[in-house]
C-alpha positions in Angstrom: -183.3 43.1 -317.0 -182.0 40.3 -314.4 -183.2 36.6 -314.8 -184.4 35.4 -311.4 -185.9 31.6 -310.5 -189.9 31.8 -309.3 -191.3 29.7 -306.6 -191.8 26.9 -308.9 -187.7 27.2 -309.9 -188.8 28.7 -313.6 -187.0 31.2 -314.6 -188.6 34.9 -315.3 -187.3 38.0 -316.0 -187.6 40.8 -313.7 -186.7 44.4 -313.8 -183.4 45.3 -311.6 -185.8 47.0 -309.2 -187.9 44.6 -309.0 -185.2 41.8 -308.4 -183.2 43.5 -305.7 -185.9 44.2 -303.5 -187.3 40.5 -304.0 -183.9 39.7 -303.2 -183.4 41.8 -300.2 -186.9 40.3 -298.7 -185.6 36.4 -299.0 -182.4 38.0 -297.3 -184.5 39.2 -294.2 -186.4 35.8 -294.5 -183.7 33.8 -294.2 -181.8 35.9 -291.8 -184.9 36.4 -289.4 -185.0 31.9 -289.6 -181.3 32.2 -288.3 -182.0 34.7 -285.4 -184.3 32.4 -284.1 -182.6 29.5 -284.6 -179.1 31.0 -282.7 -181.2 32.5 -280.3 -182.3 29.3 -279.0 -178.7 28.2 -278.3 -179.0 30.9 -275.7 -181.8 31.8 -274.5 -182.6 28.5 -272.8 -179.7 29.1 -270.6 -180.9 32.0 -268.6 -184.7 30.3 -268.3 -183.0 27.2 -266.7 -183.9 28.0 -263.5 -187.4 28.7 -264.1 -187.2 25.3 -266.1 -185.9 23.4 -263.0 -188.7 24.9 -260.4 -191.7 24.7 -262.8 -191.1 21.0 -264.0 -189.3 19.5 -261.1 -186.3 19.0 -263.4 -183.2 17.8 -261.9 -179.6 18.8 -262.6 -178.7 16.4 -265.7 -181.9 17.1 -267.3 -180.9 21.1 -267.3 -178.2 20.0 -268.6 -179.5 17.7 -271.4 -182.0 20.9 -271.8 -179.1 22.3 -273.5 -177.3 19.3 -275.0 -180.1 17.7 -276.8 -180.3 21.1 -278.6 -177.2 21.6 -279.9 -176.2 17.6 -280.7 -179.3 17.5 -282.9 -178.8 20.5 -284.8 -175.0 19.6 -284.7 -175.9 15.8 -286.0 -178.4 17.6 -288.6 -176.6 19.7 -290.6 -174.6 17.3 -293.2 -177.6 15.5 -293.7 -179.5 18.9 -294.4 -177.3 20.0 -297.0 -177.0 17.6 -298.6 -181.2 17.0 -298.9 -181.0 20.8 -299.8 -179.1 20.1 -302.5 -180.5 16.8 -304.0 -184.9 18.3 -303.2 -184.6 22.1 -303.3 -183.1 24.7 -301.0 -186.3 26.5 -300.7 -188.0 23.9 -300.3 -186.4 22.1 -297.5 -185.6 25.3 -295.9 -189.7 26.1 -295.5 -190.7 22.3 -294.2 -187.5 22.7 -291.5 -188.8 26.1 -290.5 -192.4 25.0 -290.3 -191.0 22.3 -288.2 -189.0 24.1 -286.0 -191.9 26.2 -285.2 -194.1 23.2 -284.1 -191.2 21.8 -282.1 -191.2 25.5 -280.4 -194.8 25.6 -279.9 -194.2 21.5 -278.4 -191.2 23.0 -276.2 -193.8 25.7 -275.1 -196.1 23.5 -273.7 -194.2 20.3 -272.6 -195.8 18.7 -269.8 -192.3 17.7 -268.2 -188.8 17.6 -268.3 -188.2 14.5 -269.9 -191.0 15.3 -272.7 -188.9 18.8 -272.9 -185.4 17.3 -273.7 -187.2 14.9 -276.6 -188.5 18.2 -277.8 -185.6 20.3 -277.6 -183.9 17.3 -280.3 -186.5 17.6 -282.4 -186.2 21.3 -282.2 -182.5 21.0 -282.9 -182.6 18.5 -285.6 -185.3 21.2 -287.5 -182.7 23.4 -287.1 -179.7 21.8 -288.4 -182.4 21.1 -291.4 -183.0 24.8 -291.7 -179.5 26.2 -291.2 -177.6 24.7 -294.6 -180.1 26.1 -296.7 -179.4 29.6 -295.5 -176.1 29.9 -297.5 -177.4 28.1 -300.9 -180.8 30.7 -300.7 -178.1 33.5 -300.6 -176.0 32.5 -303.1 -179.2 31.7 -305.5 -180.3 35.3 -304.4 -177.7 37.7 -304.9 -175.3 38.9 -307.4 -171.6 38.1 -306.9 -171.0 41.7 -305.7 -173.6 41.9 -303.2 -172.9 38.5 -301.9 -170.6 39.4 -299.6 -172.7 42.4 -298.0 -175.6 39.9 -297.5 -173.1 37.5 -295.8 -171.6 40.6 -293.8 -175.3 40.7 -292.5 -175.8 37.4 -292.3 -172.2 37.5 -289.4 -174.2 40.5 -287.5 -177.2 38.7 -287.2 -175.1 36.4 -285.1 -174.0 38.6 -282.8 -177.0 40.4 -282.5 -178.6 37.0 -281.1 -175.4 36.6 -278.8 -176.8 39.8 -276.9 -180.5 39.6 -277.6 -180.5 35.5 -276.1 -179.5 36.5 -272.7 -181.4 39.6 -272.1 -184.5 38.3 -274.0 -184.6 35.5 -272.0 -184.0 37.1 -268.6 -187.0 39.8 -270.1 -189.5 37.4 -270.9 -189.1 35.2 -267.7 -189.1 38.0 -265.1 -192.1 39.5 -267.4 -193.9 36.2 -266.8 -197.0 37.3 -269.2 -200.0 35.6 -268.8 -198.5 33.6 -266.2 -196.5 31.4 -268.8 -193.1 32.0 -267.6 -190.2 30.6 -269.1 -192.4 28.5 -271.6 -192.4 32.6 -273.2 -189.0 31.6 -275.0 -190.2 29.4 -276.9 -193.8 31.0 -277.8 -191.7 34.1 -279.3 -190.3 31.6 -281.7 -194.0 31.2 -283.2 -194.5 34.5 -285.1 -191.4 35.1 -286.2 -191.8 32.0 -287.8 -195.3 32.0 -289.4 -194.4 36.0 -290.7 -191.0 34.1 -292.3 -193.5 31.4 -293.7 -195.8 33.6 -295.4 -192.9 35.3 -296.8 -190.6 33.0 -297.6 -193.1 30.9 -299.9 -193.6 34.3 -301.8 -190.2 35.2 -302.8 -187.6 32.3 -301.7 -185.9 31.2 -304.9 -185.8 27.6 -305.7 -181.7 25.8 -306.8 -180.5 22.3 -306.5 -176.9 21.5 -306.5 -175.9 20.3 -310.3 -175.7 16.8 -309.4 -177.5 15.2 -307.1 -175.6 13.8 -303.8 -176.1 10.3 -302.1 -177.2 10.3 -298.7 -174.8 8.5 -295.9 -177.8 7.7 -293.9 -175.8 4.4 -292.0 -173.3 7.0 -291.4 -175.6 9.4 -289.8 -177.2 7.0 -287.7 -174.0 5.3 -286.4 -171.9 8.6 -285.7 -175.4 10.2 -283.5 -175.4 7.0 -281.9 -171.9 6.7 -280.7 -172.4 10.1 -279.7 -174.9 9.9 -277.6 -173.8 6.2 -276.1 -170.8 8.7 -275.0 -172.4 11.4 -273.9 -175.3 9.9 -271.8 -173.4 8.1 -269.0 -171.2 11.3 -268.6 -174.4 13.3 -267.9 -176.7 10.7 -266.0 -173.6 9.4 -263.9 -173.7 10.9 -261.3 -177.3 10.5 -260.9 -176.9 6.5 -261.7 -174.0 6.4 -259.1 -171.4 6.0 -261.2 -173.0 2.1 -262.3 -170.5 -0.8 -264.1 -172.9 -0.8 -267.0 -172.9 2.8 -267.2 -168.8 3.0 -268.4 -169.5 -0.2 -270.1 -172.1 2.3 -272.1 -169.4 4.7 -272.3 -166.8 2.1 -274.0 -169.2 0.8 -276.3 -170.0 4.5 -277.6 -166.2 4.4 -278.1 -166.5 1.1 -279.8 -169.0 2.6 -282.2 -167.5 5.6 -283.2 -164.1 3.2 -284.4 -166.6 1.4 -286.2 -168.4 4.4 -288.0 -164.7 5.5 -288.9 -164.2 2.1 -290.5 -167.5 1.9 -292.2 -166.8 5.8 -293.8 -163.5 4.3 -294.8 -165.5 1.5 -296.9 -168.0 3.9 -298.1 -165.0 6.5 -299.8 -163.3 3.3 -300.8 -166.6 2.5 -303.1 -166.8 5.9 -304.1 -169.5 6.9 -302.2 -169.9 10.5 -300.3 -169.5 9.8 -296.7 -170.5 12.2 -294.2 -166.9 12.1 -292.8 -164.2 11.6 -295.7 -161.3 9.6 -293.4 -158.6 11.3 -296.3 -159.4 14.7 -294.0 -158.1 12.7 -291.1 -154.9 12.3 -292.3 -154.1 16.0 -292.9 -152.7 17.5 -289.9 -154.4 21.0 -289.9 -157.7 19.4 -290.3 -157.4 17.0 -287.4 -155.6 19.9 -284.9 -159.1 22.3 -286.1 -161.5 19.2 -284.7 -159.5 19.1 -281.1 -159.3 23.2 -281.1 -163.4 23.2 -282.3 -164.0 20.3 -279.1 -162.1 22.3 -276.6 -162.7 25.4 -277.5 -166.7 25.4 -278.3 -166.6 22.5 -275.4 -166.2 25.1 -273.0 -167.7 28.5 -274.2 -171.5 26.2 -274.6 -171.1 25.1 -270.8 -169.9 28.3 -269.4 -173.4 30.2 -270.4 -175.3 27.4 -268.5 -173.0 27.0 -265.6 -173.1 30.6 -265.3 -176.4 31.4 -265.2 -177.7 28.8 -263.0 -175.0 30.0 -260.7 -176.1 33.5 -260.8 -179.8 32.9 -260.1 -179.6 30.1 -258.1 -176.3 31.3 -255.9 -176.7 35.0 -255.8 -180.1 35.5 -255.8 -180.2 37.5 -259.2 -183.4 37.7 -260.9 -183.2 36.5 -264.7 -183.1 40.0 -266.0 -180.2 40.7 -264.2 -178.3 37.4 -265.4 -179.2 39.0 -268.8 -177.4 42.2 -268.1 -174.3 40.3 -266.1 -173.6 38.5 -269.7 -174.2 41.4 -271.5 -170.7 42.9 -271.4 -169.4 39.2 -272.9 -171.5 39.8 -276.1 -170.4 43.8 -276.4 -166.8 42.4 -276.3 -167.5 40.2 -278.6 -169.4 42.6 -281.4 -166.2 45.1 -280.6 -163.4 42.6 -282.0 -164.9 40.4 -284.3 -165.0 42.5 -287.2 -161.4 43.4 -286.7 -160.8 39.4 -286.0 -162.3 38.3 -289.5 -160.3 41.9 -291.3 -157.0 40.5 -290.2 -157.8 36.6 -290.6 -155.6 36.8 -293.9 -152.9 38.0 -292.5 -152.7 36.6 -288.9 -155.2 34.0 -288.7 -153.3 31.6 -286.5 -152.0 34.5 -284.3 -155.4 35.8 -283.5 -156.7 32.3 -282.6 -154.1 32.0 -279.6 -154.6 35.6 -278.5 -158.4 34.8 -278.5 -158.1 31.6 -276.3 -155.3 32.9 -274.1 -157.7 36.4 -273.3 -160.4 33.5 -272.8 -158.5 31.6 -270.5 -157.6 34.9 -268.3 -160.9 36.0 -268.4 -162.2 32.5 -266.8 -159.3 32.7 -264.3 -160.5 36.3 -263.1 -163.8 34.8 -262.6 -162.1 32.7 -260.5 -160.6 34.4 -257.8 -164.2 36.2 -258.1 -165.9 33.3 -256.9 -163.6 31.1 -255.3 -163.9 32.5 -251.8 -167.8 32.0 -251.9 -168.6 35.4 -251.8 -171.5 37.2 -253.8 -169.5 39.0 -256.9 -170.7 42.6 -257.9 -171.9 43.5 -261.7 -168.8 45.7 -262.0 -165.8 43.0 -261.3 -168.2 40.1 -263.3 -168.8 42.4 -265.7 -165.2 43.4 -266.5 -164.2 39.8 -266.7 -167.0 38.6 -268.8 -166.2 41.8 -271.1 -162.5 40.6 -271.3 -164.0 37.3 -272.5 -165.8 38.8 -275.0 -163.0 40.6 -276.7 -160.8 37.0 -276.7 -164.2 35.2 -278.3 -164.7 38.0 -281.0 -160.8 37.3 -282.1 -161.3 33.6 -282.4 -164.6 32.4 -282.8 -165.3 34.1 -286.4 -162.1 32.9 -287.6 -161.6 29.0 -286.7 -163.4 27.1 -289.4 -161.3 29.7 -291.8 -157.6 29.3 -291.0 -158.2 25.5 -290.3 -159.8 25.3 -294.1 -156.7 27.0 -295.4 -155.1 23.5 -294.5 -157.2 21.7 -296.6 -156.8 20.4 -299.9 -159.5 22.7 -302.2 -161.4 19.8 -303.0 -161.8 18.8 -299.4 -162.6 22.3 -298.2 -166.5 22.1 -298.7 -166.4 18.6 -297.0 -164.1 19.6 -294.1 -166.3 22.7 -293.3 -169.3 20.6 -292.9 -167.8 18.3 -290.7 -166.2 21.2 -288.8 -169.7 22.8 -288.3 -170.6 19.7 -287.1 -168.0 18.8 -284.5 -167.9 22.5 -282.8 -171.8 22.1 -282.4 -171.3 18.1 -280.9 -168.3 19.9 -278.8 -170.7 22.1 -277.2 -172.8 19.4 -276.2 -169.8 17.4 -275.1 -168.6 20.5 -272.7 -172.3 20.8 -271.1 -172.1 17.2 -270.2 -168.7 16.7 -268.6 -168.3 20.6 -266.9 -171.9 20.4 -266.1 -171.3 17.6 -264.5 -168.6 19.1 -262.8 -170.5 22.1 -261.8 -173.5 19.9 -260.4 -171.0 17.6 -258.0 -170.1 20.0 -255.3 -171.9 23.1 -253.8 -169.3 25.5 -255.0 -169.7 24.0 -258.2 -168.4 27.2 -260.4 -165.5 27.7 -258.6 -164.5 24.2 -259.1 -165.8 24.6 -263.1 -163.1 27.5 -263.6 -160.0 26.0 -263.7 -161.2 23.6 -266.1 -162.2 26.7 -268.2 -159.0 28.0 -267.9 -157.7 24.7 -268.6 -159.5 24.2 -271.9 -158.8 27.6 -273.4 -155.0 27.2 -272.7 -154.8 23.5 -274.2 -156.8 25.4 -277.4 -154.5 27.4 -277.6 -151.7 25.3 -277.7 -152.9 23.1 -280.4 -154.3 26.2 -282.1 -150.3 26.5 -283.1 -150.5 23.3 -285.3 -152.9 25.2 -287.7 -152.1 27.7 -290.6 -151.1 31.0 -290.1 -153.5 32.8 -291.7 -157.4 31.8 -292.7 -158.3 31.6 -296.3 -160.6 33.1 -298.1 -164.0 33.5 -296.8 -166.6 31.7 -299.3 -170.1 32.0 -299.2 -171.0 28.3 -298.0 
């Protein structure tokens, strides 16, 4: 007989039988939430387009399409753990869901691009709710030894919803059922949510971390807001014309985020939990993993846009075919991830810089592709994107890993939240400043490329500052 926690967080006893297939059903719950919720990273990308014509939206609001996404969910998920923690896993985990699909169901029928982006934040801040509580309902669910299988799953999931974004997407806006067009990515978000729903309030266990944390809430606020202070003139300057008050904007975001440093530093110094402990940024490892996370997520996030805008809008390809143009990346990256994370132990480091140097030649192939203004075939984009693929299996997996073998034990759970959060606020960073870029000049991805090339090789280069192999992986 195994001991398991009902809804209510009693404890019962169930037979083995019983308990591993109750197990295995809060495994598919959870790991059905997460498809959803990294599908959405992508499959906005390809529906851009569609997005643009149907709502009149122009060029920065694409972009902030994207951004508002991933800076919520990035500015979410500290915050989220730690309410996991201190209310119940299960329980914050089923409110973020149901919230995530109301914010879909919102997305589906915004009215217009401005009431889309305030969407898309709410959607992403649902999800960075939602995310945290995936690890915690594993851990709660599973015995020691078949923990790591269910977080083996857990990593194919992800790259399942690297391929299934692009091609869903491109599917379900070319299908254009019942006349709804793109607004279809977001309506597919609805059942998969109310079946994980029904589901999950059946046989989600209940656990709350031993001791209950404090919530930086100042901290929160002040570190979103100097975020977005820096974030919004980079993305609306062009479209201001380049305004005084628009850098001033810029500066005082700067301003802020000195001063949300200097308030963390007085909430450690009280012994409080701040959502970023300043001790991390005095150990070099940690520090070198935030400028790797910035560059290197910085430009893989604005690529996917960049590149299917250019594809649709510049070649004339139908959103289907974007789908299958990235498809290649996402093979490559399924082929060397598993043997990425195998050999993190023992060549961590090495496989970061091979990653981002394969990166920054596939982004320079895609170069001389479209630098003469020609019309690219599937074949030659398709080999380059593939080459991509294989460097992002080899590095992405890995990062968070080999930086945290840097990291004092005690700071490890601290410095991989803040890590999370920084590679997701990175990607929003890259979609504002190459999008920006992309947007300026009519041959916008040729002039985006060498940036790419740029960021992956400057990754790579301060990749050599971090450990040389990845620790151990854990299961949070």
């Amino acid at each position: 007989m195994s001991t398991h926690l009902s809804p209510a967080g009693t404890a019962v006893s169930r037979p083995p039988s019983v308990a591993g297939r109750r197990a295995s059903i809060a495994l598919l719950v959870v790991l059905f939430a997460s498809f959803m919720d990294l599908l959405d990273v992508t499959i906005v990308t390809v529906a851009a387009p569609g997005i643009a014509a149907d709502l009149g939206a122009g060029e920065s609001q694409l972009q902030w399409t994207v951004a508002a996404y991933t800076l919520a969910l990035g500015s979410g998920l500290i915050t989220g753990g730690r309410v996991g923690d201190a209310y119940g896993r299960r329980r914050v985990f089923l409110v973020a869901l149901a919230c995530f699909a109301v914010a879909s169901a919102a997305c589906a029928l915004a009215p217009g691009a401005g009431a889309l982006i305030a969407l898309r934040a709410v959607q992403g801040l649902a999800g960075g709710f939602m995310v945290p509580q995936v690890f915690g309902i594993i851990r709660s669910s599973f015995a020691p030894a078949a923990m790591a299988k269910a977080f083996g799953a857990y990593g194919a999931v992800q790259g399942l919803a690297a391929v299934a974004g692009p091609l869903l997407g491109g599917a379900l806006v070319d299908a254009d059922l019942w006349g709804l067009g793109w607004r279809t990515v977001f309506w597919i978000n609805i059942p998969v949510a109310v079946v994980a729903l029904v589901v999950g309030i059946r046989v989600l266990p209940e656990s709350t971390a031993p001791e209950r944390a404090r919530l930086d809430v100042a901290g929160a606020l002040l570190s979103a807001g100097a975020v977005v202070l820096v974030l919004l003139p980079l993305v609306q300057g062009r479209d201001w014309g380049w305004p005084w008050w628009g850098w001033a904007m810029l500066v005082a975001g700067l301003g802020l985020l000195a001063g949300f440093v200097a308030y963390e530093r007085r909430v450690a110094n009280r012994g409080g939990q701040p959502i970023l402990d300043p001790a991390l940024l005095t150990v070099r490892p940690f520090t070198a993993g935030l400028a790797a996370s910035v560059l290197f997520f910085g430009a893989l996030a604005s690529f996917f846009l960049v590149l299917s805008i250019y594809l649709q809008s510049e070649t004339g390809r139908s959103a289907w075919q974007t789908g299958l143009v990235l498809l290649p990346y996402a093979i490559g990256s399924m082929l060397t991830s598993g043997a990425g994370v195998a050999l993190a132990a023992k060549a961590g480091r090495a496989l970061l810089v091979t990653g981002s140097l394969t990166l920054a030649a596939s982004q320079g192939l895609l170069w001389l592709l479209v630098r003469d203004g020609g019309t690219p075939g599937y074949w030659p984009l398709a080999g380059a994107l593939f080459l991509g693929g294989l460097g992002l299996g080899l590095a992405a997996p890995i990062l968070v890993n080999v930086v945290l073998a840097g990291v004092p034990g005690r700071q490890a759970g601290a410095a991989g939240g803040v890590l999370s959060t920084v590679t997701q606020i990175g990607g929003a960073a890259g979609v504002a400043v190459l999008g920006t870029v992309f947007f300026s000049a009519p041959d916008g991805l040729a002039r985006v490329m060498p940036w790419q090339v740029a960021a992956y090789l400057l990754a790579a280069l301060v990749m050599l500052a971090l450990p040389r192999t990845a620790a151990a992986p854990g299961p949070g």
